[in-house]
N, C-alpha and C positions, 0 to 999 in steps of 0.2 A: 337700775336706778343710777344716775347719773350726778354724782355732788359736782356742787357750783365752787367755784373760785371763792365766791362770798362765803359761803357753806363750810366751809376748808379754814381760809383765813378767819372766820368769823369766831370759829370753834379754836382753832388753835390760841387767837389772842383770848378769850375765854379762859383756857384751858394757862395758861402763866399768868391771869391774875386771880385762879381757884389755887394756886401751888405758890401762889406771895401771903396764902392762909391770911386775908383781910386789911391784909397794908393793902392805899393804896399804891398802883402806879400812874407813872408818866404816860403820855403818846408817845413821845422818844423814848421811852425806857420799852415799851413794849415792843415797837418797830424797829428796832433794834436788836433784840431778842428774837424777834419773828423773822427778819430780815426782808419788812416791808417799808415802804415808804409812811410818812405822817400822816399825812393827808388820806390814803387810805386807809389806815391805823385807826383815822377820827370817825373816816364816813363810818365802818364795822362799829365801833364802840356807840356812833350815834343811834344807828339801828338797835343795838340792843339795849343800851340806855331809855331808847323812847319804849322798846318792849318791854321795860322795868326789869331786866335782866341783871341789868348793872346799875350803878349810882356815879353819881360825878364828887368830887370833895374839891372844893374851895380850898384856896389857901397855900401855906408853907408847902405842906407835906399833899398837898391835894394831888390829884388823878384820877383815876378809877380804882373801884370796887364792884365785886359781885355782890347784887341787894339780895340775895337771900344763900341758904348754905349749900355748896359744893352737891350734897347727897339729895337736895331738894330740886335741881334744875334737868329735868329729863331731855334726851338728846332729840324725842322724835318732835315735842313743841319747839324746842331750841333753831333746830333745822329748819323747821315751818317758819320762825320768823326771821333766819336769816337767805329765807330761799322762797320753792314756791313746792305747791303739793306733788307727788307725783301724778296724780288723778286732779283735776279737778271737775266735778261735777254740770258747773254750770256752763261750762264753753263746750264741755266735749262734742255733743253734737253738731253744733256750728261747724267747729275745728275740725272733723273728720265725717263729715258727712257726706256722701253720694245722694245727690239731688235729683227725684225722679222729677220729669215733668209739672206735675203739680206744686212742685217746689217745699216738698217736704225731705227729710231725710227717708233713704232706699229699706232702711235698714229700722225706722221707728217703732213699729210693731215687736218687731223679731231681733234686738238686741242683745244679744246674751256677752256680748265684750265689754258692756260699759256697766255689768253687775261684777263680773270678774275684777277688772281694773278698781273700782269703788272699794270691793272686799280684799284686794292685794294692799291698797291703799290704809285703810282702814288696821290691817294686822299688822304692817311694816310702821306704820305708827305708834301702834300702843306697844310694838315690842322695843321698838327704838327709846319712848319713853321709862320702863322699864331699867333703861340703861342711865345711871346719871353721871354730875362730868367729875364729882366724887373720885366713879368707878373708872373712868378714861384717864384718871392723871396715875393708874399703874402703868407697869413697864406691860410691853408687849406682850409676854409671853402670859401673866395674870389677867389682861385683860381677853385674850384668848380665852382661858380655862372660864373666865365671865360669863360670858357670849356665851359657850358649849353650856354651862347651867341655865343661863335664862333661859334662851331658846328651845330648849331637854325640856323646862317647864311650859313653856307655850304649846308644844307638842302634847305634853299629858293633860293640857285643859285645852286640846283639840275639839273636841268632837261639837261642842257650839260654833265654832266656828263654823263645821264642815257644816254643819246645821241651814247659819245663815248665809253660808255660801247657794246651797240646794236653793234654799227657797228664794234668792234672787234672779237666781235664772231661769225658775217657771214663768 
């Protein structure tokens, strides 16, 4: 998995107006803290503002705010709208496909990489969501020991998974 610049940035200005606990901020007060420019500061906040992630405030004291609470914003939708899936379904074939003759994809029939990908896609989301940005605004090292309990839990409610893994690639 490869995160975006957007994905990064997008998360990190997130993540200093969950830890301004509901004041809000500036574009300059954030890019500045992030050590990014305004204008990209605006496009990020725009993005998520339109995903109702954030709110804008009018006024004196206006900026931005997170429109709902720190522990309710999971990382793996977060990421989805400040990025793109690692899977996505409906171009894959297109995108990667070996073209026999009759101009179909080589591989239509007998595809077993685009159930795989779909169900890697599918569990790297729901454990990502799992994670909220709550949980991301500890230090390091507790967000570490996090991780090692969610994911210990995604392991012991394994076996559905392995489930609909099997039955994707009959």
């Amino acid at each position: 998995m490869k995160i975006s610049a957007q994905e990064e940035y997008g998360l990190r200005c997130l993540l200093r107006l969950a830890k301004a606990q509901g004041q809000s901020l500036t574009l300059p007060e954030v890019a500045t803290a992030e050590g990014l420019s305004v204008p990209y500061v605006a496009k990020l906040m725009g993005v998520l503002r339109h995903a109702g992630v954030l709110e804008s405030v009018r006024g004196r004291a206006g900026g931005y705010r997170l429109a709902q609470a720190p522990d309710k914003i999971g990382l793996g939708s977060l990421l989805l709208v400040l990025g793109e899936p690692l899977f996505d379904e409906a171009d894959y074939c297109q995108k990667h496909a070996g073209i026999a003759p009759d101009g179909v994809c080589v591989n239509h029939t007998s595809c077993s990489l685009k159930g795989l990908w779909s169900t890697l896609e599918q569990w790297m989301r729901r454990t990502l969501d799992q994670i909220t940005v709550a949980d991301v605004i500890h230090s390091e090292g507790r967000i570490n020991e996090l991780l090692r309990d969610r994911l210990a839990n995604a392991v012991r409610e394994g076996p559905a998974e392995r489930i609909q893994l099997t039955t994707l690639t009959k």
